[in-house]
C-alpha positions in Angstrom: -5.7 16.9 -25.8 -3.7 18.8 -23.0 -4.4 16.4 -20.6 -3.9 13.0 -22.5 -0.2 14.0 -23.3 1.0 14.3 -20.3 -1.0 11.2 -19.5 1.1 9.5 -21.9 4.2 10.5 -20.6 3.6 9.4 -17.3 2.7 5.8 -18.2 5.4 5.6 -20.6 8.1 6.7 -17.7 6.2 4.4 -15.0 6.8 1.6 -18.0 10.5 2.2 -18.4 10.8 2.4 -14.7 9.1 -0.9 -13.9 12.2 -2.7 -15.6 14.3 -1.6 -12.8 11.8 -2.5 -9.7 12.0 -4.9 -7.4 9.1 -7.3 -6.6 8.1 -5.2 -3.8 8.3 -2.2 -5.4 6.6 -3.4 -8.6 3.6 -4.1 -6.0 3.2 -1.1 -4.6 3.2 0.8 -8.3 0.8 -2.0 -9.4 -1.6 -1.0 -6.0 -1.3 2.5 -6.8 -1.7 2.7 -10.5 -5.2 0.3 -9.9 -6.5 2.0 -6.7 -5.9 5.5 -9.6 -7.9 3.6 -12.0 -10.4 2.2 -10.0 -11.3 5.7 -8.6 -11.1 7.1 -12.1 -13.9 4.6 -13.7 -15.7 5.4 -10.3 -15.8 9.2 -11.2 -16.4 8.9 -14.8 -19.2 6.6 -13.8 -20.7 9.5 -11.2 -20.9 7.3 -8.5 -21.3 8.0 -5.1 -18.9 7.9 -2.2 -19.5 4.2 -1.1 -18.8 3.0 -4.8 -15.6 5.2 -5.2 -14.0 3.2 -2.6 -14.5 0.4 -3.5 -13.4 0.7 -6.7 -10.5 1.9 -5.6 -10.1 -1.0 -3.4 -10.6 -3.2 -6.3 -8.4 -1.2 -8.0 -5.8 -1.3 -6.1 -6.2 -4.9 -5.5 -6.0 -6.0 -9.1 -2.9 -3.6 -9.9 -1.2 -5.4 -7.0 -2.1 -8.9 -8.4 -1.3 -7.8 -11.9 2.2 -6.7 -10.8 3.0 -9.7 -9.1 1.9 -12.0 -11.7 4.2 -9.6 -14.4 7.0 -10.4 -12.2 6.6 -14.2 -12.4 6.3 -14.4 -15.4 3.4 -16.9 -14.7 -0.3 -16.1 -16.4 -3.4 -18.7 -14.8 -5.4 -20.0 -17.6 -8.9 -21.5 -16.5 -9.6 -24.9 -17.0 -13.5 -24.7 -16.7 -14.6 -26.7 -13.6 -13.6 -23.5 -11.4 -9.6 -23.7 -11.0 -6.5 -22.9 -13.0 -3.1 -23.3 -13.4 0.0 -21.6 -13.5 1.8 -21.5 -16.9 4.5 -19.4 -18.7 2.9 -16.7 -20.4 2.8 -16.8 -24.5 
């Protein structure tokens, strides 16, 4: 319990603070915060060395894309034959 609260607190202030980001800086939170989670699935996982980075490549890489798709306000939606299209988000 000691360590999920201040957890919490830490994505709640990087929430609050993501209203007042620019696109760039939005992308490098979004990199950071995925590369942290990708290493952090990696190590509850056990995995070795090789597999740690690359989750945390993949990490990183899907925070980035996340963040810039949040700051378009633009979500892709499949349309089963292999490509998608950009829409407003519901």
């Amino acid at each position: 319990m000691r360590k999920i609260v201040p957890a919490t607190f830490f994505a709640a202030a990087l929430a609050l603070a993501g209203c007042q980001m620019t696109d760039t800086e939005r992308s490098v939170v979004g990199g950071v915060t995925g590369a942290a989670g990708g290493l952090a699935v990696a190590n509850l996982f056990g995995a070795n060395t090789n597999w740690k980075i690359l989750g945390t490549v993949a990490g990183a890489a899907a925070g980035t894309l996340l963040a810039q798709n949040t700051a378009t306000g633009k979500c892709a939606y499949a349309r089963g034959d292999g490509t998608y299209y950009e829409a407003p988000c519901p």
